[in-house]
NUKOL-440606 format. One record per residue: z, x, y of N, C-alpha, C, O in turn. Coordinates in steps of 0.1 Angstrom, whole numbers, plus 5000, padded with zeros to 4 digits. Layout:
ZXYZXYZXYZXY ...
end
This chain:
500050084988500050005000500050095013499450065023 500850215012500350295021499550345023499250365035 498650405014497750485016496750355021496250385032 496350205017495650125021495650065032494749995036 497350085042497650075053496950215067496750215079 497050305056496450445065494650435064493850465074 494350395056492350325054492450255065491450265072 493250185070492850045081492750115094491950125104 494250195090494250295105493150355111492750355122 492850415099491450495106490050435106489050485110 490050305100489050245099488550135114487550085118 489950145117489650035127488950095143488150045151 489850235144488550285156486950305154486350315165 486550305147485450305143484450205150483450225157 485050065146484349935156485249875161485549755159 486049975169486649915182486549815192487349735196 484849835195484049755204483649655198483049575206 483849605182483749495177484949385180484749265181 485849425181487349305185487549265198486849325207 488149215201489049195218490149305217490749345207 490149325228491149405229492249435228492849545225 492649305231494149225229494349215213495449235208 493449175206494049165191494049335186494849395179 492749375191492749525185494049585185494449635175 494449585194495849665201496649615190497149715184 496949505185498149395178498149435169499249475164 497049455163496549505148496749625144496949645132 496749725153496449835150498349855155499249895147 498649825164499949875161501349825146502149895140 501149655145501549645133500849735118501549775109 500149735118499249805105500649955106501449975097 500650035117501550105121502650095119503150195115 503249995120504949995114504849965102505749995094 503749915097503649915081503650065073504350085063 503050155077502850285076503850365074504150445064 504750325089505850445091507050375083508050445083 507050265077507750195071507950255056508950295051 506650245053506750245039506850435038507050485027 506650515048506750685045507950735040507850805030 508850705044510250765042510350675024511050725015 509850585022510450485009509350564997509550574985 508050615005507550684992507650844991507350914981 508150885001508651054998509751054992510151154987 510650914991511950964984511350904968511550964957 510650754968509850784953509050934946508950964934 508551014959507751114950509151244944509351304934 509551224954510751314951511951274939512751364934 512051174936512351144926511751164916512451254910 510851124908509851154898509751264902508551234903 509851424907509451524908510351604901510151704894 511551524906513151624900513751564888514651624881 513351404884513151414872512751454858513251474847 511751454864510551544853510851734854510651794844 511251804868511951844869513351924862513552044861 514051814859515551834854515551824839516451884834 514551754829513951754819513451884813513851914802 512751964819512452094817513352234817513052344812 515252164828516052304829516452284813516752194806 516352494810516952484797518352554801518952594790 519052584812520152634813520852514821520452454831 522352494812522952404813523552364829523852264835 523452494831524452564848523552554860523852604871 522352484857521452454868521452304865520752264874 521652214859521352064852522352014870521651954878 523752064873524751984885524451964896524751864903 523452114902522952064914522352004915522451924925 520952014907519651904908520251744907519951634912 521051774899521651574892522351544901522351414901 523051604912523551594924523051514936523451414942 521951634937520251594945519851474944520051384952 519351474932518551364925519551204928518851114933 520851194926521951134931521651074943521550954944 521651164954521551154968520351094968520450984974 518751144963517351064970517750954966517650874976 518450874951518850774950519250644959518750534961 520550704962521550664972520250604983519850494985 519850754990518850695003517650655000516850665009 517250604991515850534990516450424986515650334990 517750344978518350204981518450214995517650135000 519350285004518950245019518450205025518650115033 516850305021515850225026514850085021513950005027 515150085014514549955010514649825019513749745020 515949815027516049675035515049675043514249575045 514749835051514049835062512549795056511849715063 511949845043510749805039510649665037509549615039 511449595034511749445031511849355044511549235044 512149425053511949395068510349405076509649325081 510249505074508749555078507849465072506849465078 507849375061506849385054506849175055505949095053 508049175059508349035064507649005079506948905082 508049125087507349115097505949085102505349015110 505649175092503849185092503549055085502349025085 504248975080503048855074503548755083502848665087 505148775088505148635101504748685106505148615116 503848795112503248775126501648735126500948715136 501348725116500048665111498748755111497648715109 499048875113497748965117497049005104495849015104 497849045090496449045075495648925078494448945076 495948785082495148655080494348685094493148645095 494748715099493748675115492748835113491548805116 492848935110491949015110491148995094490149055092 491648935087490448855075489748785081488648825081 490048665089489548555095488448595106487348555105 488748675114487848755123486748825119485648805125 486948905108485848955102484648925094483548985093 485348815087484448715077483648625093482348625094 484348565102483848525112482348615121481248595125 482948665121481748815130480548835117479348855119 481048825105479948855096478648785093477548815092 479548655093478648515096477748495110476948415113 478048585115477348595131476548685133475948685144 476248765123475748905126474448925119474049035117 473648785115472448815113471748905121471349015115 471648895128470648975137471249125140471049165151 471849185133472649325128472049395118472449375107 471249465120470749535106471449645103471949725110 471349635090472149775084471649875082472249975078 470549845084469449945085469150045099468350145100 469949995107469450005121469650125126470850175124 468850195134468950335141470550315144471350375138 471150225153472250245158473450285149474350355152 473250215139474450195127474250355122475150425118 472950395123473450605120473850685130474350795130 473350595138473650685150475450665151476150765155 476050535149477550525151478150655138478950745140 477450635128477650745119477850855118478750925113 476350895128476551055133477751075139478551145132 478051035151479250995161480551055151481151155150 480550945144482050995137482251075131483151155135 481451085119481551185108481351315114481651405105 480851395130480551465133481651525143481751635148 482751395145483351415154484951455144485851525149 485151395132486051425123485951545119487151595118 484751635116484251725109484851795121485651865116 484751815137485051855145486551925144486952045145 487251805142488751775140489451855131490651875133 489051895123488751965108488952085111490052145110 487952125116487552295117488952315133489552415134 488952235139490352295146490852335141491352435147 491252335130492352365127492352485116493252525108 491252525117490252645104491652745104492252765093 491952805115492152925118493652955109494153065105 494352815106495752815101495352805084495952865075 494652745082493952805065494352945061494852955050 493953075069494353185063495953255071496153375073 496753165074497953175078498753095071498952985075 499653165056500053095047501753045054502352985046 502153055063503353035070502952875082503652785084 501652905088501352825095501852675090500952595087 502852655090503152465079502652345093501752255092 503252375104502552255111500852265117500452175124 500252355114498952335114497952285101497052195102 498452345090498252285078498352145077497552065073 499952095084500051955082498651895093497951795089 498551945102497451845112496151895106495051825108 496151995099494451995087494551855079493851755079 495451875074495551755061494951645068493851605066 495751575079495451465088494151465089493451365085 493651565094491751555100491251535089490651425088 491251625074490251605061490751435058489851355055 492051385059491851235059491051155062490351065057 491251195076490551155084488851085080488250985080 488751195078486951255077487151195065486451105067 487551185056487251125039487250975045486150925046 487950925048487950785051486650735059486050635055 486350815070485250755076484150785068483450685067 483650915060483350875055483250785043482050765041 483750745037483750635029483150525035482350455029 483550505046483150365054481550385056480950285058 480750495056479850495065479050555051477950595054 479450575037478650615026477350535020476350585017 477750415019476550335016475250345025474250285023 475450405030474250415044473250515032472050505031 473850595025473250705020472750715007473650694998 471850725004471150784992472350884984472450994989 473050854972474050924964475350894972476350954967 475450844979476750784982477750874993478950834995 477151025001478251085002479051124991480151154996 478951134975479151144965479851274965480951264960 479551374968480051524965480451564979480951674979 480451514991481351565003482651495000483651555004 482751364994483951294995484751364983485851414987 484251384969484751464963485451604965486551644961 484551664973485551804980486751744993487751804994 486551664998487651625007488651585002489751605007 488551504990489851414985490251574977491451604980 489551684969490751784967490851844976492051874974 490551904988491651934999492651855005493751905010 492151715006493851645011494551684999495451765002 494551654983495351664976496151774977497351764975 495551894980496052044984497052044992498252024989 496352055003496652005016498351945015499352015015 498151785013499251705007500251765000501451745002 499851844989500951904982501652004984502652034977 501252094996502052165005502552105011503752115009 502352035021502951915028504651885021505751925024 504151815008505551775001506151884998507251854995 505952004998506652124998507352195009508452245010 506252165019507452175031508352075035509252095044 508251975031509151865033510251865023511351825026 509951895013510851915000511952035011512652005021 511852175003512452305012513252265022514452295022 512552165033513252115049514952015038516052055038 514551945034515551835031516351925021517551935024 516051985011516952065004517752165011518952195011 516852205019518252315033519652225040520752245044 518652115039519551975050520751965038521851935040 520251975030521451885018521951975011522751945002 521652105012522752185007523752205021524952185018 523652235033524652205042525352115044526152135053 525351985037525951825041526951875029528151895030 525751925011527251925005527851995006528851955000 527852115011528552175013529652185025530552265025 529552095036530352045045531151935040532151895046 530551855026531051715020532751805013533851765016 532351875008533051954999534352025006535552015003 533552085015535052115027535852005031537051995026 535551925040535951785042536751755029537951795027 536251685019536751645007538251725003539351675001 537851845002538551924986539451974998540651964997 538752035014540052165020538852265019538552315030 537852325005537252445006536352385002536252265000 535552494998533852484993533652524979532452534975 534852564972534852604956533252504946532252544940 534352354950533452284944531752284945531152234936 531252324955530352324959529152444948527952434945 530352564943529452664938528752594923527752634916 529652444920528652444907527452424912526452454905 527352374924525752274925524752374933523752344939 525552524932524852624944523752674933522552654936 524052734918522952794910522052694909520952724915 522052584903520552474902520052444917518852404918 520752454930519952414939519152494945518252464952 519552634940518752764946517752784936516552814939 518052784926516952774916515952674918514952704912 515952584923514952474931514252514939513052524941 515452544946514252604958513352714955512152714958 513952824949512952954945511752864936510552904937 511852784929510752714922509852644934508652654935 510952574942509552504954508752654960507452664959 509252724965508752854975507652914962506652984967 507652904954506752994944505352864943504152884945 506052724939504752614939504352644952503152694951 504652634965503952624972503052724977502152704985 503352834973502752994972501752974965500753024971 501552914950500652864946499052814951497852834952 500452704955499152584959498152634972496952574974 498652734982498352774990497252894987496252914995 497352954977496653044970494952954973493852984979 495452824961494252764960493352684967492152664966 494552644980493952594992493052694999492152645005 493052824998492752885008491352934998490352955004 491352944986490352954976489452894978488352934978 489752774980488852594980487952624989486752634987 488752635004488452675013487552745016486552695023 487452875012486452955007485452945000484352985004 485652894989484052854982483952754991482952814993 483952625000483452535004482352595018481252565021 483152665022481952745032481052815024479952765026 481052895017479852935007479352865002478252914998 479352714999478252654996477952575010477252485007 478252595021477352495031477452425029476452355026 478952355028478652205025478952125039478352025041 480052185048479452115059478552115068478252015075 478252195067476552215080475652155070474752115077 475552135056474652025053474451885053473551815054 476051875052476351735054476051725071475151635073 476451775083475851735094474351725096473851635101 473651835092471951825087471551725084470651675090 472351645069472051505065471951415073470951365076 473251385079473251275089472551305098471851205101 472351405105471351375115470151385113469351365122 469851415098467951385094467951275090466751235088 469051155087468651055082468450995096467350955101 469550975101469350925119468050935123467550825127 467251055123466051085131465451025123465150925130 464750985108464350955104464350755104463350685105 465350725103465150615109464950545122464550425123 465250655135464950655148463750585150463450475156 462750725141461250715138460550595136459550555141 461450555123461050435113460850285126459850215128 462150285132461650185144460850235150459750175147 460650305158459350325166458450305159457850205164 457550345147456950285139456550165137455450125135 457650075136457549925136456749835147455749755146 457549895161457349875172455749915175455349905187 
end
């Protein structure tokens, strides 16, 4: 539901100039609390299934307390959050905006004989985007071979979103579908993304060995208690710092073969030879 709430996101600037303004605005900001609603409720799902499967694998008994600890805690805070998702999600249907932007679009569709899908304009909106995503993208080139760089990485990930989604929207236009650009995009978000949860993982485990360990003082007077859950939690973390060493390896790999094969300057080539070529095709008509 989130990821299909983030498709709308990015889908809706696209034909901006198709809505009123006033609803566009409505739409686009609830779709938004839907989003930031449901984030925190599925990073503590992924994180759970991570340290389960996880804690299944320690074969030393003396790391099993801190992770079970951990694992404890995402618990705890992802029942927390639930009211708020249960909230959010009430919101968005009393406020009526899934039914009114069904209703609008099926409405506009019915209206739009005279819209060809064929039409110079409709590649030309194409070129526009996919050229301007692709844009978006390469900002951020330079933090690819900077394995420390984590908040440029995260605004890479965002742009290859980006760019996967539009294109998607704008694939049918093409002969093979965008078929093999969408394919390399969705494995660099997945990349991408899985660093992401790695730096986010690291951040929250630093946070939460400081709380229990402040829990512990508080509690007990000292921090004794604290050393059973110190070997399994460091042991975590040296496992996240090594996955994401990894994954970074391969990001930057990917990376690399994807410029050796030209796959973006072809894909811009494409779109703009198909554009010209249909340009043509009207004038032709004409």
């Amino acid at each position: 539901m989130r990821v299909a709430s983030r498709r709308i996101r990015s889908c809706l600037p696209l034909f901006e100039d198709c809505f009123p303004p006033k609803k566009y605005r409505q739409w686009r900001k609830e779709v938004r609390n839907i989003t930031r609603a449901l984030r925190e409720a599925r990073d503590a799902d992924v994180q759970i299934a991570f340290l389960k499967t996880y804690t299944e694998k320690l074969k030393e008994e003396s790391l099993r307390p801190g992770v079970q600890r951990f694992l404890l805690r995402l618990r705890q805070r992802r029942e927390r959050v639930q009211p708020h998702v249960i909230k959010a999600l009430d919101r968005l249907l009393e406020s009526g905006v899934v039914d009114d932007m069904e209703k609008s679009c099926r409405k506009m569709r019915r209206g739009s004989r005279h819209a060809g899908a064929n039409s110079p304009e409709i590649y030309q909106n194409a070129l526009v985007h996919i050229t301007s995503r692709l844009d978006e993208m390469f900002a951020h080139e330079a933090s690819v071979y900077i394995p420390e760089n984590i908040k440029e990485h995260h605004a890479m990930r965002i742009a290859v979103k980006r760019l996967r989604y539009t294109m998607g929207v704008f694939s049918p236009l093409y002969e093979g579908g965008l078929e093999n650009q969408l394919a390399v995009c969705k494995k660099l978000q997945d990349l991408l993304g899985d660093l992401h949860d790695c730096d986010v993982w690291m951040d929250h485990l630093l946070q939460f060995m400081e709380d229990e360990r402040a829990y512990s003082r508080d509690y007990f007077g000292q921090d004794d208690s604290f050393g059973i859950l110190e070997p399994g939690l460091l042991h975590l973390q040296q496992h996240l710092r090594e996955r994401r060493s990894a994954i970074y390896e391969e990001f930057a790999g990917c990376w690399k073969d994807i410029l050796e094969q030209n796959i973006w300057n072809d894909l811009k080539q494409f779109i703009r030879l198909s554009f010209d070529e249909k340009s043509k095709d009207q004038v032709n008509i004409k």
